[in-house]
N, C-alpha and C positions, 0 to 999 in steps of 0.2 A: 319368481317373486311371490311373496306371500303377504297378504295383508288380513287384518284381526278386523271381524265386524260383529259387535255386541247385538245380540237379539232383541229385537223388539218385545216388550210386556206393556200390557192393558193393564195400568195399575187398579180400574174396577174389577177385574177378570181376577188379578192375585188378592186383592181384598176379598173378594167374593172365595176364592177358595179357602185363603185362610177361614174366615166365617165357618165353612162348611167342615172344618177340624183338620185342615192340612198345615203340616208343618209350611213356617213359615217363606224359610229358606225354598222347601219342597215348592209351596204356590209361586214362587215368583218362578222358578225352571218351567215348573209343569203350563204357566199360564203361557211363556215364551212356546211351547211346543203345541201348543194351538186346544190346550185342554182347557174347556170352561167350567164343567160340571165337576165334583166328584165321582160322580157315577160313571164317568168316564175311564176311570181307574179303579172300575170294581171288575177283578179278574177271577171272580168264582165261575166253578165246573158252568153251572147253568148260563153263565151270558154268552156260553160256546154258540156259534153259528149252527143251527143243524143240520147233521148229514143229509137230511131229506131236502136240503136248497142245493148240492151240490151236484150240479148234472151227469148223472146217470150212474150216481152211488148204489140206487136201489136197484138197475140191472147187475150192476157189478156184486152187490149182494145175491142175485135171484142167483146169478151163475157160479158164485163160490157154495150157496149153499148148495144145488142141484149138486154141486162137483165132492161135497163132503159127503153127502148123504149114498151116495153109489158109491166112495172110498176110493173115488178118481186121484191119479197122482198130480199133484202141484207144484211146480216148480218154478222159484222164484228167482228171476232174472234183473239182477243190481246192478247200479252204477259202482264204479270203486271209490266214492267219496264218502266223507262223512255222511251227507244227507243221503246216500246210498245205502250205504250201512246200517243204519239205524232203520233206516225205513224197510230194508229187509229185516232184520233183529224184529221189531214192531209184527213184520208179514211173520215170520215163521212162529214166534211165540204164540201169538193171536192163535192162527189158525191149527198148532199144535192142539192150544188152548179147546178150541173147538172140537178136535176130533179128526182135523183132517189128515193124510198124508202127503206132508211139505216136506220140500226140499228146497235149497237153492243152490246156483252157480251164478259165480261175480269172474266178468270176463277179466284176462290180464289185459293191463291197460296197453301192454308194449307188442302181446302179440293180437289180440283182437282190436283194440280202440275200443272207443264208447258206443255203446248204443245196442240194439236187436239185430244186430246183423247175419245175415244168412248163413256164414261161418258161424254164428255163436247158435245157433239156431240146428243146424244140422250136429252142434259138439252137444246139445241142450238134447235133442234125440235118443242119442243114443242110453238114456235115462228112461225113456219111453210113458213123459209124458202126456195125459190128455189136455192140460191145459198149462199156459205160460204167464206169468204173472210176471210186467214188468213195474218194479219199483225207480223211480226218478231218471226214466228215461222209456224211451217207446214212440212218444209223440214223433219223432221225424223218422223211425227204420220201417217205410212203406215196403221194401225190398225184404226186409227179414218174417215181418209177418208174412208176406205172400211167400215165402218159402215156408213157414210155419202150415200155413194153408195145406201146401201143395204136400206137406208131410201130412194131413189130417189133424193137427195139433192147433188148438182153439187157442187164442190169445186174449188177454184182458190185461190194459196199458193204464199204468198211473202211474203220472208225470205232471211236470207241473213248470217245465219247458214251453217257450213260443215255439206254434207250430209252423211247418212251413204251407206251402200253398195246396201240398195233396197232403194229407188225411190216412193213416194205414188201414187197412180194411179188415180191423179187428174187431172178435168178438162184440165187445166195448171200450169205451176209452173213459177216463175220468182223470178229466183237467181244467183246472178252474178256468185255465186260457183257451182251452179250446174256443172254435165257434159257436155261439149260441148257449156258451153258458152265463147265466146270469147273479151267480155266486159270488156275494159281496166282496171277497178277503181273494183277488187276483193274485198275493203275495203267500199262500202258502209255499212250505217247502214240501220235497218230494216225502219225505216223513210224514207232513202232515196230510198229506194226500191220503196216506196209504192208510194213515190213522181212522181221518174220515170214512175208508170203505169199509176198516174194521167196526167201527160203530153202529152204520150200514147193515154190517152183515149180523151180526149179535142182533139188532131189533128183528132179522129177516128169521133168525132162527129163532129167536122168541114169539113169532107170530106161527111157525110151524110145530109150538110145542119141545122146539129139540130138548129143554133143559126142564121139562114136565117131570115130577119128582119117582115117576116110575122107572123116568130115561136111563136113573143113574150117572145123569151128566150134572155135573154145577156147571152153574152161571159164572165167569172166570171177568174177573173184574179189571178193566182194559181201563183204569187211572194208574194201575200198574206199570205201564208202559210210558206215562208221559216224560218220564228222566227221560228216557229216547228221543220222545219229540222233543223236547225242550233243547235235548244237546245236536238234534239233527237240523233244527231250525236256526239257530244262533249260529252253530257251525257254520250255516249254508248262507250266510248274510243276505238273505232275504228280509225287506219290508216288515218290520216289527210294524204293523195295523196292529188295532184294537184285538183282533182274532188272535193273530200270533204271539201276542202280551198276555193274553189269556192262558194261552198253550205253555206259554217260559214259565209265566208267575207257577201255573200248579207244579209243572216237574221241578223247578228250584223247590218249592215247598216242600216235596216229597223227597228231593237229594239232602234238605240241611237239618229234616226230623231223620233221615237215614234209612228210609223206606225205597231204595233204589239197588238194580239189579245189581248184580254182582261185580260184573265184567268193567261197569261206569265206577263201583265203589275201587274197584285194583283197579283202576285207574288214576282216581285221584291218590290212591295212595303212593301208587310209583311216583308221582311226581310229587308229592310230597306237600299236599295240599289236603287241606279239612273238609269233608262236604257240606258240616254244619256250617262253614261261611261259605258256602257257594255262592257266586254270581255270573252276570252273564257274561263279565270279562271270563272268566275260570272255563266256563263252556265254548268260549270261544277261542280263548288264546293260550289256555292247558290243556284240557283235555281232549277237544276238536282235533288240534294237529299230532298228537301219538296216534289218533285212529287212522290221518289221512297218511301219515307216514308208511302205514302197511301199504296201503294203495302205490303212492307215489314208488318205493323203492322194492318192495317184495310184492305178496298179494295179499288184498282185503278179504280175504276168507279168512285170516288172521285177527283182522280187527271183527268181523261177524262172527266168529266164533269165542270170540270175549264175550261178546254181547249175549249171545244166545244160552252161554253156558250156565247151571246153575250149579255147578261145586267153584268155591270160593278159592280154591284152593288153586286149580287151572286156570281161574279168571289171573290168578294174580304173577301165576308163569306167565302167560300172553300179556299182560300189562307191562311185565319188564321187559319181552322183548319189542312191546311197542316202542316204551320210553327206551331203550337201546337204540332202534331204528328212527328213534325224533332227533337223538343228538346226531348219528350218522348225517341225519337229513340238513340237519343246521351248518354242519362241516362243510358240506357237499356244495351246498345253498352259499355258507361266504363264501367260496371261492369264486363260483360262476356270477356271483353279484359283482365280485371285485372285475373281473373280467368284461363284463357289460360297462363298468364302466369306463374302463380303458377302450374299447372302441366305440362309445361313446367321444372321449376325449378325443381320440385318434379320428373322428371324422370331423370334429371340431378343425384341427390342423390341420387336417386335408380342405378344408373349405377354406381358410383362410388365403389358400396359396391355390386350389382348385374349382371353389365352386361345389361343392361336393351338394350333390341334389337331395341329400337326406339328410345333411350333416344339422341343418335347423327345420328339420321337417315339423310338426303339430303332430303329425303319427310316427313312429320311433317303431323300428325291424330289425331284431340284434339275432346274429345266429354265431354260435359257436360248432364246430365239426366234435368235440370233445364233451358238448353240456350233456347232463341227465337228463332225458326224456321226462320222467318224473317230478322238476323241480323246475320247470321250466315258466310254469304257472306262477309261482310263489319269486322269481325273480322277476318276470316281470311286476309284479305286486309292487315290489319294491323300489322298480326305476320307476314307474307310474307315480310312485311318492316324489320320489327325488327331484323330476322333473317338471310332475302335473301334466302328462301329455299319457294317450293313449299307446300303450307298449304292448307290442308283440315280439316273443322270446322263443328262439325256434332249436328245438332238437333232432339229428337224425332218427327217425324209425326204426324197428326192427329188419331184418333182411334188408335185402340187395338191390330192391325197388326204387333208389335213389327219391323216398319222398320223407320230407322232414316236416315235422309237427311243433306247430306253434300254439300256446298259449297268453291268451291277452287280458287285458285288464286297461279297463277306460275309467276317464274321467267327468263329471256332471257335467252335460251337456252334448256329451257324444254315446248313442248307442251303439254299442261295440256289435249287436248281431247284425243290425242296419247299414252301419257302415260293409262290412262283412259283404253282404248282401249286392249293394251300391258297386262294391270290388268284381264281384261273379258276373253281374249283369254286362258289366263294362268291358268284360274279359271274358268272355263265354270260357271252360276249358280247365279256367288257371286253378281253381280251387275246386281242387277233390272233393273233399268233405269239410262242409262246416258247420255251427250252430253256438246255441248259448245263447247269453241272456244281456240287457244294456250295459250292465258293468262288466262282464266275462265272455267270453268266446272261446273256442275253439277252432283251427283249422290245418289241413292239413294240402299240401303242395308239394309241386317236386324241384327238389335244392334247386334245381339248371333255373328256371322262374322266382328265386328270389329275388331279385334285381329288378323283375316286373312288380313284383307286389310289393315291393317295398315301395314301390316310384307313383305306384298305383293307392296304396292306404295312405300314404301320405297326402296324395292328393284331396281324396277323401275327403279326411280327417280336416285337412285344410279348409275346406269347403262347409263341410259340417259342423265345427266348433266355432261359434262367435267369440269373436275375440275378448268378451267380458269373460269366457268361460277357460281363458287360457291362465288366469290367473289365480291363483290358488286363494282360497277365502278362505279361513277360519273363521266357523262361529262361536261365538264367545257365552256365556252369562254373565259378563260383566265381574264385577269383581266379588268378592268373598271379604264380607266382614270379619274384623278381629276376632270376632268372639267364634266363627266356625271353624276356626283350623286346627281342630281337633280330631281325636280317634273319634267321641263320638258322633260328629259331623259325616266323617270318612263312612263311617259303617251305616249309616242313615242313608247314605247316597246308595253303596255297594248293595244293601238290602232291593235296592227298587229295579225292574227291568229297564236295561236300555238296549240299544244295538241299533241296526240298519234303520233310517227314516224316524228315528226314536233317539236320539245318541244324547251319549252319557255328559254329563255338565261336566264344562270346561269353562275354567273363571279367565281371567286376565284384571295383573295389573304392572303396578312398576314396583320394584325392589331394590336397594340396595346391593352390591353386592360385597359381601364383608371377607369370605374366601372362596377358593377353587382351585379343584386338583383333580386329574385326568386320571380314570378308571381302567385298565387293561387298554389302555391304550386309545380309546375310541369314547369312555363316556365320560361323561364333566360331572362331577359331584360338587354342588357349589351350597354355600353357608350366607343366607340371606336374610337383609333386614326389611320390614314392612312397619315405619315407624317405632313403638320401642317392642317390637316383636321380632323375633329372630325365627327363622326355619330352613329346615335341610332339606337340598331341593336335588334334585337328579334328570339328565338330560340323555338317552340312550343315542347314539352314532351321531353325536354331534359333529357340527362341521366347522362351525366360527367361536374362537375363545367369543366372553361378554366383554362388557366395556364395565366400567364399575359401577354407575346405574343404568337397568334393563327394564324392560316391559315384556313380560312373560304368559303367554297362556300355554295352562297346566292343569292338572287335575289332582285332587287330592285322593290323596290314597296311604296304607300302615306303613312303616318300613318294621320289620320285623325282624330285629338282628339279635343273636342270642338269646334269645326269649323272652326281652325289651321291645316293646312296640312303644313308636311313636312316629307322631302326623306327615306324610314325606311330599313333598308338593314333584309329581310328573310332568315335568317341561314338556312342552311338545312345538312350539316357538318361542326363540329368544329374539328382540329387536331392540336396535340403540335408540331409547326417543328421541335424540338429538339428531339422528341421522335422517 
């Protein structure tokens, strides 16, 4: 069940911003989003948080510079994700930038797993590094740096993970979560982590002279790099805070004046998108998943080597075999989506006639012998939609180890590492490896114990979700005047940052319905009235025809068909008001 709930506005708070030169329309969103001031929404370079409040940025500087200035080799150890990727791209440019000698390796996700682990750690070796830099992961592999250790090889962790209760005994660590830091913006992404040490280290060599005009070094200008963050932070649906709105606004600004790396610009071009309208949908829901599809299906040394490259020419070969490897990933993805839901269904009718202990669980455990280890994430995403219940989607592993890996995705209300957590404690044994973040997780078991954990998260989940949080709530901005259902309206909206904890305006009202007709099968294009105004409306995997007047919240956004744009209202719930 889902129900529509309109956001509260302070009609002095949108007076008061209108006043202060915000569009109208703008003040009454922004005022619902708990924005009082304008200055609230000034996202110039300078209102950045400084690296110097981010604990232990400036050891993390003392020992990249020490490691350049001797011509130490560096080796940069990524996660396989978007916010992986870029936050290596970010590592290796920078510190190319600088002079040093970097390298990286991004472990395969199917034969290593995530993290610094002692296997990646002894294959990282044989490179014969002195120091290991990990970008969006480090914080829990206590076991891989103490093999790091036991090789002589120093390590320096940035991550931007919750840690677990031991600490790895590295070098240094910089994590806004860590303990004892007191760094305002706890929602960076592993990008912007990495960013931050880079700024770190630039004032660390500007205080040693490095870029002194006899050095023959320039000073290499790191706002260059914020398309990176902007597309590694948005990707990574991390908390859009003030900080991180900061970090999107300048790299959008530098993607739609077209002052962005190569590898982001053949990016958008495969997919067939303008970077002068970029927005944070485009960063998130275009160009985001071609990178994570190297990950998921081949390897992200693919999508980092887009990144890093600067002939335009090879960015734009790897950009097609990304978008190659996205639609692969979309193929792959219906199917096992279709699948989830038939044993979905199938435990439905098993409970009817059995009882079936998971069949109405709060936590939901779907495994197939056949899914893609790689896409296993991105379906549960999707039944987490469908159903509003926390989903875990589980693949076999690599080899012969009989242990299969699930990916999860929760809902507001339940943290998905905590509950995780609540599981292992309950079950000393059962869960090999886990970790992640309140809405995402990670973990990994062996097949013979899914039947415990499934009987066990459910429990959970049961326990930990109140039951106000079991019901899906849309928030609204209420409705949308005649007068903004316009391109200009649409592009006013798309120009401004939204995403995680910041989300984009979503109106609600009631429509007429004047027609409707079924797209490939699965989406409703319907032809609506709103008093004597008429608009073309679009509902992607709908699931219930409408009735002929509806109550819809949707989102305005261009439809851009032969090279005609006009206004297209995105459905995202249809409800009978009568019903």
């Amino acid at each position: 069940m889902t129900t529509l709930h309109s956001r509260r506005v302070s009609p002095r708070v949108q007076w008061q911003l209108e006043q202060q030169g915000l569009h109208p329309l703008l003040a009454r969103i922004y005022a619902a989003r708990g924005i009082v001031m304008r200055h609230e929404l000034d996202y110039d370079f300078p209102s950045l948080l400084p690296p110097a409040r981010l604990t232990h940025a400036g050891e993390a500087a003392v020992l990249l510079a020490d490691a350049i200035a001797r011509q130490a080799k560096i080796l940069i150890v990524a996660d396989y994700d978007c916010d992986g990727a870029t936050a290596c791209a970010v590592g290796i440019r920078a510190l190319r930038a600088f002079g040093a000698r970097v390298d990286y390796l991004v472990p395969n996700r199917f034969t290593y797993g995530y993290g610094l682990s002692p296997d990646i750690v002894d294959l990282a070796a044989k490179s014969s590094p002195e120091l290991i830099v990990t970008v969006d992961n480090g914080i829990a592999s206590v076991d891989g740096v103490a093999r790091a250790r036991e090789l002589g090889i120093a390590t320096l962790i940035t991550d931007h993970h919750l840690p677990g209760d031991e600490l790895p005994a590295a070098a240094c660590i910089v994590n806004p979560n860590q303990p004892g830091c007191d760094f305002p913006s706890k929602a960076l992404a592993g990008v912007g982590v990495m960013f931050y040490v880079m700024l770190a280290l630039r004032a660390e060599l500007r205080q040693r002279d490095w870029f002194a005009a006899a050095s023959g070094r320039g000073e290499p200008k790191l706002a260059a790099l914020l398309d990176l963050v902007a597309l590694g932070t948005v990707a990574d649906v991390v908390k859009l805070d003030h900080n991180n709105r900061v970090l999107v606004s300048q790299g959008l600004q530098r993607i739609r004046q077209g002052r962005l790396t190569p590898g982001i610009a053949a990016i958008f071009r495969a997919a067939g998108r303008t970077p002068a309208q970029a927005s944070s949908s485009d960063l998130g829901f275009i160009i985001g998943p071609r990178l994570n599809a190297a990950g998921r299906l081949a390897d992200m040394s693919l999508g980092i080597e887009c990144l890093i490259t600067d002939d335009p020419g090879r960015a734009m070969n790897i950009a097609q075999q990304l978008d190659a490897l996205n639609r692969e990933r979309r193929e792959i993805e219906a199917g096992m989506q279709e699948q989830a839901l038939l044993l979905i269904e199938k435990a439905g009718a098993d409970a009817a006639t059995s009882a079936d202990p998971h069949s109405a669980a709060v936590g939901v455990s779907l495994f197939d012998a056949d899914w893609h280890q790689g896409v296993v994430g991105i379906v549960a995403a999707r039944i987490k939609e469908r159903l509003h219940r926390p989903v875990f989607a589980f693949a076999r592993g690599e080899g012969d180890g009989g242990e299969i890996k699930g990916s999860g995705r929760s809902v507001p209300g339940l943290h998905l590492r905590d509950a995780l957590d609540l599981v292992g404690k309950r079950a000393p044994g059962l869960l090999l490896r886990f970790g992640g973040h309140a809405m995402a997780a990670g973990v990994t078991i062996r097949e013979c114990d899914l039947p415990r954990f499934r009987e066990l998260f459910a429990q959970v989940a049961e326990e930990l979700l109140a039951p106000a949080d079991r019901t899906r709530t849309l928030e609204t901005d209420g409705g949308l005047e005649s007068g903004y259902y316009s391109i200009a309206t649409a592009r006013l909206l798309e120009a401004e940052v939204w995403g995680q904890g910041f989300p984009a305006p979503l109106f609600e009202d009631e429509f007429v319905v004047e027609s409707q007709r079924i797209l490939k099968d699965k989406h409703l294009k319907l032809r609506l009235r709103k008093g004597a105004q008429r608009l073309d409306a679009i509902q992607f995997n709908f699931s219930h025809p409408p009735g002929n007047t509806i109550r819809a919240a949707y989102r305005l956004a261009i439809n851009d068909y032969n090279g005609v744009q006009t206004p297209q209202l995105m459905i995202e719930h249809i409800e009978n008001p009568s019903a």
